[in-house]
C-alpha positions in Angstrom: 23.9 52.7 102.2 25.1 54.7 105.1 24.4 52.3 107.5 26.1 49.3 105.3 29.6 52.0 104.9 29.3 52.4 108.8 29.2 48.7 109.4 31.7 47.6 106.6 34.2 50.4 108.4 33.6 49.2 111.4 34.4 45.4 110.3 37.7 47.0 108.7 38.4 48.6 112.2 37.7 45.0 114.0 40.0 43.9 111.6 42.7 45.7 112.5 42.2 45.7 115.7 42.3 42.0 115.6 45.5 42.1 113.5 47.1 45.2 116.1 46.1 42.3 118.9 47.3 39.2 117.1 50.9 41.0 116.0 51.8 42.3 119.3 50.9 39.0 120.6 53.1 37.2 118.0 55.9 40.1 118.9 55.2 38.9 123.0 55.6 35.2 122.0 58.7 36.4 120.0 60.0 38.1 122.8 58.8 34.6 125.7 60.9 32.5 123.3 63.8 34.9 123.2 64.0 34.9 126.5 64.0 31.3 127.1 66.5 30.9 124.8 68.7 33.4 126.1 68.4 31.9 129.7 68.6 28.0 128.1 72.0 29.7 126.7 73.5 30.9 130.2 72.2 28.0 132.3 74.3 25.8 129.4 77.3 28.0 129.8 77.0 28.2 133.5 76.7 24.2 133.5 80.0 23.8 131.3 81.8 26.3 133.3 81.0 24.5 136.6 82.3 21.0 134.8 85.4 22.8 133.0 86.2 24.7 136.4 87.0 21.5 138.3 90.6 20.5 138.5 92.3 18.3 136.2 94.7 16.2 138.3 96.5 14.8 135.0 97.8 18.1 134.5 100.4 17.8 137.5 103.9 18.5 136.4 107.4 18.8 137.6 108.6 21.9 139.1 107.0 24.3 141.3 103.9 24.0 143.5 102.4 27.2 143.4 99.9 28.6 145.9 98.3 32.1 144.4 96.3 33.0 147.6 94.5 36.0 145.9 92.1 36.3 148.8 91.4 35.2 152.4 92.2 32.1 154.4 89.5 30.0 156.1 88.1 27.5 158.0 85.6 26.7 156.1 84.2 28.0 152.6 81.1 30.5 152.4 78.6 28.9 149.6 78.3 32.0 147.1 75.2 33.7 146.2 74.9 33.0 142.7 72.2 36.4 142.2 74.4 38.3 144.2 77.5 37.6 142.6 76.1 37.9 139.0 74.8 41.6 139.9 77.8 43.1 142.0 79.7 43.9 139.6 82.3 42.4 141.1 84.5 38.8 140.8 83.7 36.9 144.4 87.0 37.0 147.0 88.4 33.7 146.4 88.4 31.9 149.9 90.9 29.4 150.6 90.3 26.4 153.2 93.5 26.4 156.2 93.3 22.2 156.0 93.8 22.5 152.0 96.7 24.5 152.2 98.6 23.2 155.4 97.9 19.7 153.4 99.5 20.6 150.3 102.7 22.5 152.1 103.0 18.4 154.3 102.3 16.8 150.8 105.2 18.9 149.0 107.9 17.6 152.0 107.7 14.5 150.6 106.7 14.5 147.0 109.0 14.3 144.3 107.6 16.1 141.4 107.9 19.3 143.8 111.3 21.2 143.0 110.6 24.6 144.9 107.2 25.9 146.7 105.7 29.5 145.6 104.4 31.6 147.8 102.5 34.7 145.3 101.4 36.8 147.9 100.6 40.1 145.5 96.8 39.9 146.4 96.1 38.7 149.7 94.2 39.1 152.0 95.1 37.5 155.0 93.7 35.4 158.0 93.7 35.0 161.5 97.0 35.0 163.4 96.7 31.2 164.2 96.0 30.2 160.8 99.5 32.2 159.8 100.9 30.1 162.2 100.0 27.1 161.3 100.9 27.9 157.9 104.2 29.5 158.7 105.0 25.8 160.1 103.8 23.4 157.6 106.5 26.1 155.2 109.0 25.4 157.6 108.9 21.7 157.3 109.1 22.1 153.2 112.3 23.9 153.8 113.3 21.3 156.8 113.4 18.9 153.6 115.9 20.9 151.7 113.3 22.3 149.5 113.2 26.1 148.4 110.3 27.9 149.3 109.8 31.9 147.3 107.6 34.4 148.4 106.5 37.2 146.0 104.2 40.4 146.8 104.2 44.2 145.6 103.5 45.0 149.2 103.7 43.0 152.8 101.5 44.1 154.9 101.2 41.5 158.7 99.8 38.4 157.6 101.5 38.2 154.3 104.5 39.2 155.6 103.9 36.6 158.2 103.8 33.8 155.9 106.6 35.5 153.6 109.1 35.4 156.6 109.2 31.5 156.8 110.3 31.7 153.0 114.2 30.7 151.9 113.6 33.6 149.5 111.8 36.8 149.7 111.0 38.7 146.6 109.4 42.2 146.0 108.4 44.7 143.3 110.8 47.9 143.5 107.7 49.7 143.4 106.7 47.8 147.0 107.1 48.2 150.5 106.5 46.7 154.2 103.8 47.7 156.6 103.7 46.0 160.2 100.8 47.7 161.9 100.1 44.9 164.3 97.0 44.7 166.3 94.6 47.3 167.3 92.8 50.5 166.2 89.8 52.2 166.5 86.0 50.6 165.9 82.7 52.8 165.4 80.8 53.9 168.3 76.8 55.1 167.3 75.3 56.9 170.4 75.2 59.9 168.6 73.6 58.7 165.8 71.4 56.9 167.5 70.3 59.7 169.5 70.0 62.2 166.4 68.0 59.5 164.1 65.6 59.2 168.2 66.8 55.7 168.4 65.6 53.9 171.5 68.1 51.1 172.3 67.0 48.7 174.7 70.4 46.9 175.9 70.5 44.1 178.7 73.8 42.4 179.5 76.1 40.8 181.9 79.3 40.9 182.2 82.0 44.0 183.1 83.9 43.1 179.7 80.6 42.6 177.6 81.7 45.3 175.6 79.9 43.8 172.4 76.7 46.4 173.0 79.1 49.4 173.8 79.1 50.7 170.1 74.9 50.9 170.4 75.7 52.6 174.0 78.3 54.6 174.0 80.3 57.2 172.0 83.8 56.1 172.8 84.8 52.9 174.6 84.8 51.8 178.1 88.2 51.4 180.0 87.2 47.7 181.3 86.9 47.0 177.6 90.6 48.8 176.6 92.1 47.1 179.5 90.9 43.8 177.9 92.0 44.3 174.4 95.5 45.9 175.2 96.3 42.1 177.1 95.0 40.8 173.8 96.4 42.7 171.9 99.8 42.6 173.2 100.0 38.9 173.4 99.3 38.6 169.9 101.9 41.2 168.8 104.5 39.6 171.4 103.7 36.1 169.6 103.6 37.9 165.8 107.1 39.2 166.3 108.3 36.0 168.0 107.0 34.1 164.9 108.7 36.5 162.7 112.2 36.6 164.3 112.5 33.3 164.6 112.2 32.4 161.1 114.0 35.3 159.7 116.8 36.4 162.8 118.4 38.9 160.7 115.0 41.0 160.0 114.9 44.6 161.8 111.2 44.1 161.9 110.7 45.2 165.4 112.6 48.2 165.1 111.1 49.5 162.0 107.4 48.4 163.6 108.0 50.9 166.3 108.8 54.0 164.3 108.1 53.9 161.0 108.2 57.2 159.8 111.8 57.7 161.1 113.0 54.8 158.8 111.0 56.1 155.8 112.3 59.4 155.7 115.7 58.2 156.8 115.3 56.3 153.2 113.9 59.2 151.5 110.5 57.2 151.0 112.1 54.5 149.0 110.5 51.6 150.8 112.0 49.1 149.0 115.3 49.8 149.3 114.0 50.2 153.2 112.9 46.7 153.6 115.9 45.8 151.5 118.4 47.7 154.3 116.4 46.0 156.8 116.4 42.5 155.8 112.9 42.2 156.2 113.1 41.2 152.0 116.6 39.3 150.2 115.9 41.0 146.7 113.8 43.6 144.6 112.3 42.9 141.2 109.6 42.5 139.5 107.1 39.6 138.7 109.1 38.8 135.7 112.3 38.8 136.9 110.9 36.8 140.0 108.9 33.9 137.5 112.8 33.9 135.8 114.4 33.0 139.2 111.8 30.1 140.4 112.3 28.8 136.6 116.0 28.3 137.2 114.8 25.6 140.0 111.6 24.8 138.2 112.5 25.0 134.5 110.5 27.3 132.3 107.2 26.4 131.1 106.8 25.4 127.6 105.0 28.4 126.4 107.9 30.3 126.7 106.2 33.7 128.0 108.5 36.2 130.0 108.3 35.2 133.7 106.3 32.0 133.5 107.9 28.7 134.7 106.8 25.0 135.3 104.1 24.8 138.4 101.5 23.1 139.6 98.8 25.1 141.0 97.2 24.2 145.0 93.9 23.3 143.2 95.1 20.4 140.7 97.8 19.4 143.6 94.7 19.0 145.6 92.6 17.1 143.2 95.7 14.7 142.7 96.2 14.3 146.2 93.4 13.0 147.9 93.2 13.0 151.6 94.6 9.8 153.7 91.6 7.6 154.4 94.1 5.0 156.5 93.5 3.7 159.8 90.3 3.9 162.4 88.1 7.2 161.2 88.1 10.2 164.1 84.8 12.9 162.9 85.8 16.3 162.5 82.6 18.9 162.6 83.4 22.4 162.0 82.0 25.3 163.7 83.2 28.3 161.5 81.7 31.4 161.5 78.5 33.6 163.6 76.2 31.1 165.3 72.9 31.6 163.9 69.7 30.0 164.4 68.7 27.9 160.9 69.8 26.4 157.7 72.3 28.8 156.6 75.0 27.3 155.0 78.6 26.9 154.8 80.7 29.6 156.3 77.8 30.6 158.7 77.8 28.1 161.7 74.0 27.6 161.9 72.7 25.6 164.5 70.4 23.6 162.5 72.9 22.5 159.7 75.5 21.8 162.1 73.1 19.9 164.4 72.0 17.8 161.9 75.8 16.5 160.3 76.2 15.6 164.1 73.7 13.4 164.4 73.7 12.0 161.0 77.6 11.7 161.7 76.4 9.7 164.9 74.0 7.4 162.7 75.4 6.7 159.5 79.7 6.7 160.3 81.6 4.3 162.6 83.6 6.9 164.2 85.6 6.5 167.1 85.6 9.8 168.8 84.9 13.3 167.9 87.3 16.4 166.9 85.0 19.5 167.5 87.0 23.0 165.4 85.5 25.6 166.3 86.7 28.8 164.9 83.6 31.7 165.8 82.6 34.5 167.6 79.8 32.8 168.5 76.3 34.5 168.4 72.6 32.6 169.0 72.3 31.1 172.4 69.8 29.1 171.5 71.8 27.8 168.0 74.8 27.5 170.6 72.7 25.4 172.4 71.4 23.4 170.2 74.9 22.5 168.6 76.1 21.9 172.0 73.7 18.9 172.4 74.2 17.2 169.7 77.7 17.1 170.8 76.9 15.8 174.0 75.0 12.9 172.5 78.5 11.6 171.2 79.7 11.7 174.8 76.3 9.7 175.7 77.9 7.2 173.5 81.3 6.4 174.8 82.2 8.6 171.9 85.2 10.9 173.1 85.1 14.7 172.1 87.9 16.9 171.8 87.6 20.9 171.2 90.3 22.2 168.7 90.0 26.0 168.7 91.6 28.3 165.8 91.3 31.9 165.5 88.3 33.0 167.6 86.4 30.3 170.1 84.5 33.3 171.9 81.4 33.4 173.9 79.2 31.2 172.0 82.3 29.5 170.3 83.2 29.2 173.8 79.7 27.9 174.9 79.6 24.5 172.6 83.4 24.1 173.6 81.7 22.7 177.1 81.1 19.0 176.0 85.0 18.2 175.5 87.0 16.2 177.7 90.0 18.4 176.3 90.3 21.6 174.4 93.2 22.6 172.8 93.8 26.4 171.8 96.6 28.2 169.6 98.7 30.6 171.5 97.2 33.7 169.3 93.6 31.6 170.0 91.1 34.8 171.6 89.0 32.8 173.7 86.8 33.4 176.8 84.2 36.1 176.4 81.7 34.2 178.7 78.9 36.8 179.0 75.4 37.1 177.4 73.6 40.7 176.1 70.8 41.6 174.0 70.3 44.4 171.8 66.5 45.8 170.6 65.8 48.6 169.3 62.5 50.9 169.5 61.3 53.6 167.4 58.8 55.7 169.9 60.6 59.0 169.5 61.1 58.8 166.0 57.8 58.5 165.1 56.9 61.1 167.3 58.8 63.7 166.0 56.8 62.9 162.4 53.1 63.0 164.0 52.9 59.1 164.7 51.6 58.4 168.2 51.1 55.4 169.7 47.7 54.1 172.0 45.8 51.4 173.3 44.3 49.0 176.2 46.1 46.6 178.0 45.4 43.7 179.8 48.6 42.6 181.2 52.2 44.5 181.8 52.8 42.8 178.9 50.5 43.3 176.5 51.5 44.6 173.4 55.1 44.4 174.4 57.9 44.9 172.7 56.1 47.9 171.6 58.3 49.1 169.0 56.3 52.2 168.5 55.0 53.4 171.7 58.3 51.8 173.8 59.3 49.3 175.9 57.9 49.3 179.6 59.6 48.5 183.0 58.1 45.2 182.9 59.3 43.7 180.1 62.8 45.2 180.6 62.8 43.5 183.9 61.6 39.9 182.4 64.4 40.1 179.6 67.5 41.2 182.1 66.2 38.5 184.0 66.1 36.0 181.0 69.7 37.0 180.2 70.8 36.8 184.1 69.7 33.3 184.3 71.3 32.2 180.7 74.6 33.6 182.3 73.9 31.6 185.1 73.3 28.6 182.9 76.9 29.8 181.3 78.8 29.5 183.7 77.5 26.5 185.0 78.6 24.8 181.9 81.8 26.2 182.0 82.7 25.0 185.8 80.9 21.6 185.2 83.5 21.3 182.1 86.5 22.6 183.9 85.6 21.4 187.2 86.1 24.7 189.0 83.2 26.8 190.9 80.4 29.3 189.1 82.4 31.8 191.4 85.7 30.8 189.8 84.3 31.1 186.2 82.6 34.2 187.2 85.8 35.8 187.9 87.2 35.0 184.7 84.4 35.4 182.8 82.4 38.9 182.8 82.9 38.5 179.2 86.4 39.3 179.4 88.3 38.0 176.3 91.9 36.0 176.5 94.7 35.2 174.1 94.9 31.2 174.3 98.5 31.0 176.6 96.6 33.4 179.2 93.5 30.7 179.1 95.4 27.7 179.2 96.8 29.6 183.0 93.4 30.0 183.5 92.1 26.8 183.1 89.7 27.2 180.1 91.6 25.3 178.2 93.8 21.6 178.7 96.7 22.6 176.2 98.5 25.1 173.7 98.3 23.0 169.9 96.0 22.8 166.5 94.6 19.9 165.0 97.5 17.4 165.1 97.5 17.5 168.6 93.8 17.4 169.0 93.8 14.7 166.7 96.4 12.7 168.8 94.3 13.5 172.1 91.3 12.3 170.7 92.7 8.9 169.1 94.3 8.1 172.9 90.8 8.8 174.6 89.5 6.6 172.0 92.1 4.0 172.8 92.7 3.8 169.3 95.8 1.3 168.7 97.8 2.2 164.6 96.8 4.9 162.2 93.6 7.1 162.3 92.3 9.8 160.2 89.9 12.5 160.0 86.7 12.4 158.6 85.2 15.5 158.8 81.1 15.7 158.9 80.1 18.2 155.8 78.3 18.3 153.1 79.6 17.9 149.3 80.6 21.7 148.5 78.3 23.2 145.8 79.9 23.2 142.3 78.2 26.4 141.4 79.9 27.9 144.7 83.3 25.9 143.4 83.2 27.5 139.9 82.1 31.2 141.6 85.3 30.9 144.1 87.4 29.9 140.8 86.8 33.0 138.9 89.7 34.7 139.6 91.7 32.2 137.4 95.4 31.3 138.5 96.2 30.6 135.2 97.6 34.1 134.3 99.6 34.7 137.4 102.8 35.7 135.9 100.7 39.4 134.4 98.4 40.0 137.2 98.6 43.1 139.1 99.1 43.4 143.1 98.6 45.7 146.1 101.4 48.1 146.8 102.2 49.4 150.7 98.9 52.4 150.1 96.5 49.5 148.3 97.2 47.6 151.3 96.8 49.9 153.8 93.9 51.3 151.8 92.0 47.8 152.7 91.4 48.4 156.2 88.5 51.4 154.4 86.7 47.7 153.3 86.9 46.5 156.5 85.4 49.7 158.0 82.7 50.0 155.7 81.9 46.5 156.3 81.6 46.8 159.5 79.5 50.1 159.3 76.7 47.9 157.5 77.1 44.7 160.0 76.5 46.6 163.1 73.7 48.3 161.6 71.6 45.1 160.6 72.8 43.6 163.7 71.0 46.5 165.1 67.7 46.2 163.5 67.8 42.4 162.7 69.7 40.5 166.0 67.0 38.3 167.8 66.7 36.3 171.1 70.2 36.4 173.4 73.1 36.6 172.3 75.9 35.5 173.4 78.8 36.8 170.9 82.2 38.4 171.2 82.0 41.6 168.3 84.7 42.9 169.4 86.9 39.9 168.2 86.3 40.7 164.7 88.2 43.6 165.0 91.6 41.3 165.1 90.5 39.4 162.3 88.9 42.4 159.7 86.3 40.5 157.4 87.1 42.0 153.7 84.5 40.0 152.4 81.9 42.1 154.3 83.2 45.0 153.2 83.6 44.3 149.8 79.6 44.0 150.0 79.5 46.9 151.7 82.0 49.2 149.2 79.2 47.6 146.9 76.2 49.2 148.9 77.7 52.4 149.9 78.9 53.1 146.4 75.3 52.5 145.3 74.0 55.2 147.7 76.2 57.8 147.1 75.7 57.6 143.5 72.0 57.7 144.1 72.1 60.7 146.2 72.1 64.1 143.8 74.7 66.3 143.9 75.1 69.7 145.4 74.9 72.9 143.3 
């Protein structure tokens, strides 16, 4: 009887068990199928969002073309992380391409539905000089036409004020202010910390100028290097100001550039009433009372909300517009961006991507010659390379190649410039920088200094080497100075072969030395001063091409998810949005720091083979993007770190 109780419980207990095992199994199915459904739900709502965030050309009305550049100006646009920009937190910084909006500005000249142009400047971010430039004329034109161009913002600070300055009419929030800083400031130097974390760097360079490994070297920067970036630096401020008083003679920019504080406190910190007294703005008011103004040329829109008035935003002007496909086709390849080695795409100038639009470019199009924008710091040799022969093979082809160069064609950028039979550089264009360095990093002391030692048996110098524990020997830091000698050699035989000068002559100019594009042009590194009209025009006559041409430029179709990511930060409610006074825009400049904290950092621990990159250009164009990221990061470290008692 006992025995039959014991085995009945324990057939009640394998019951249960099996009913325990088949309910949390049916509660884990529950849950599977919960989650499918949840992510069946986002990938639908993603999928209509990408569909409903392209433009709608039908929806182009009369009145005002509007151009809300809430972000940065480039060359070319970055594909967006999808993961990265679901889990930041944070809306993407809308990027928006220099052709696209120097398009729209030519398109508004001559068409009809366009009443007056609208600069909203409240939230951007900016650009590099030449892109302003090239902006600031294609506005000039709209207004050559007899068309009224208005420029809005909270605060200026250079490029927007830059843009603003070719405006008929220049609006700002009482509440605002101007800030001209121009050029310069300081950039981080880690020798210190370096030394206190027992950092071994291992640095091998040539070139005086090469100041790109000084921040990994040094705590403070070198005078060669200073005496380099004041010329730059000057030139490009010389040029700004020209640009600026030019368009807008009346404006007391200069003055008020050079001392600053003596005008604010001579206006009792009212800075609006400062730029008003200076002419550097024609009238003060808010985003309201500026929407009412650009309504009495556009005519209010129909939903009647305080401010708003009839427009036509860039992107569905764009989408209605589509690019002139007339005459004989001339490829356009851009080089945008660090030079690595790989697949990376758009927005990173990676060797193999690029390499590969070139030569199907050469295979699949019947192009006539070849317009080569490069707008990069440059980086990989060997991606630099690479690129640069696939440019070559159009030359191997009859096919002419001309070199357009926007912000930045440095070093590298400078490097896959070789193949033209003519480059073409903006005045503001920082060029040059022909030198080569590596940077690698060991660990020996570090780990000694926690118990970790480092031994073993050899069978050559180079065995075992880079050691990244035990250190670097005197061999191998003899066979890499010696690898990096002979790429500079290889450098600057490019350079003279292309400019038909001497390796002496280039090595006097080079040294990785940086120059603003007039000071190259004397120099002979480039043919001309112009952008892409004029390469355009140079490379059609090489070409021999008789009528109209166009461009065709060699890139893949963008990614929609990337298109509806950039989009987020809808233009549709403009007129309520909020902008970045004279301290938010001064403020910035922290992103840019902290972006470039992180960046030299990885570039520490993560750059490999020769380099041949100009880092110190970045500091004229600051990358907000970067150190948005990097806001991102740091904010997520501080808050993991516990705080004091």
């Amino acid at each position: 009887m006992k025995s039959l109780i014991q085995k009945v419980i324990g057939a009640i207990g394998v019951i249960i068990k099996m009913a325990f095992v088949k309910g949390a199994w049916s509660v884990l199915v529950g849950i599977k199928d919960a989650l499918v459904l949840i992510f069946m739900l986002i990938f639908f709502v993603v999928l209509l969002s990408v569909l409903s965030s392209k433009p709608n050309p039908a929806s182009v009305q009369e009145g005002a073309l509007l151009f809300t550049l809430d972000g940065v100006i480039v060359e070319e646009k970055s594909n967006i992380d999808p993961l990265a920009a679901l889990t930041s937190g944070a809306q993407p910084i809308k990027e928006f391409r220099l052709r696209d909006v120097v398009r729209a500005l030519e398109g508004a000249v001559d068409d009809d539905a366009v009443k007056v142009v609208v600069l909203d400047l409240d939230r951007f971010l900016g650009g590099g000089q030449a892109s302003m430039e090239n902006i600031g004329d294609a506005i000039a034109e709209v207004r050559k036409a007899g068309k009224p161009v208005m420029a809005f913002a909270t605060g200026y600070s250079d490029s927007g004020y830059q843009l603003a300055a070719h405006a008929s009419e220049i609006w700002m929030d009482p509440l605002g202010g101007v800030v001209a800083a121009g050029p310069g400031g300081n950039r981080l130097y880690y020798k210190d910390l370096i030394d206190r974390l027992k950092i071994t760097t291992h640095i091998y360079k040539v070139g005086t100028y090469k100041s790109a490994v000084e921040p990994y070297a040094r705590n403070d920067q070198s005078e060669e290097a200073k005496e380099a970036l004041k010329a730059v630096y000057d030139a490009l401020w010389d040029r700004y100001l020209y640009d600026v008083e030019e368009a807008r003679p009346a404006a007391g920019l200069r003055e008020y550039a050079l001392d600053p504080a003596k005008f604010a406190l001579a206006a009792n910190g009212d800075l609006a009433k400062l730029a008003l007294d200076q002419k550097l703005v024609d009238k003060l008011g808010d985003r309201v009372a500026f929407g009412n103004a650009v309504a009495e040329k556009a005519g209010v829109d129909d939903e009647d909300r305080p401010g708003s008035f009839k427009k036509t935003n860039l992107a569905v002007w764009l989408a209605a517009n589509e690019e002139e496909r007339s005459g004989e086709a001339i490829g356009v390849i851009n080089i945008a961006g660090t030079i690595v080695d790989g697949e990376a795409g758009a927005g990173v100038a990676a060797g193999g991507r690029i390499a590969k639009q070139l030569y199907d470019g050469l295979a699949d199009r019947d192009l006539k010659a070849l317009v080569v924008r490069v707008n990069s710091p440059g980086g990989s040799v060997l991606a630099s390379e690479q690129i640069r022969k696939a440019i070559e093979r159009y030359k191997e082809k009859d096919i002419p190649v001309v070199v357009s160069m926007g912000n930045v064609a440095a070093s590298g950028g400078y490097w896959v410039s070789t193949p033209a039979s003519k480059i073409f550089a903006e005045p503001t264009t920082i060029t040059g920088s022909i030198g080569i360095f590596a940077v690698i990093p060991s660990f020996e002391r570090a780990l000694d200094d926690i118990g970790i030692n480092a031994d073993g048996v050899q069978t050559t110098p180079l065995s075992g080497q880079p050691d990244f524990s035990g250190g670097f020997n005197d061999s191998l830091d003899s066979v890499i100075q010696s690898g990096i000698e002979n790429n500079y050699t290889r450098f600057l035989t490019l350079v003279a072969k292309s400019r038909g000068k001497t390796n002496d002559e280039i090595d006097a100019i080079g040294q990785g030395r940086i120059w603003d594009g007039g000071t190259a042009r004397q120099l002979g590194l480039v043919d001309g001063l112009g952008g892409m009209e004029e390469a355009l025009a140079a490379a059609a006559e090489l070409a021999k091409i008789e009528g109209d041409y166009h461009a065709l430029y060699l890139e893949p179709v963008p990614d929609q998810l990337s298109v509806f990511l950039n989009s987020l930060a809808s233009e549709q409610q403009s007129e309520y949005r909020g902008g970045y006074d004279v301290i938010a825009r001064m403020s910035l400049a922290r992103q840019a720091t902290a972006g470039r904290l992180v960046t030299d950092m990885q570039r520490l621990v993560t750059l490999q083979g020769a380099q041949a990159e100009c880092l110190e250009c970045t500091n004229l164009t600051p990358d907000y993007r970067s150190g948005a990221q990097a806001n991102s990061l740091i904010a997520k470290w501080l808050a993991s770190v516990p705080a004091k008692q």
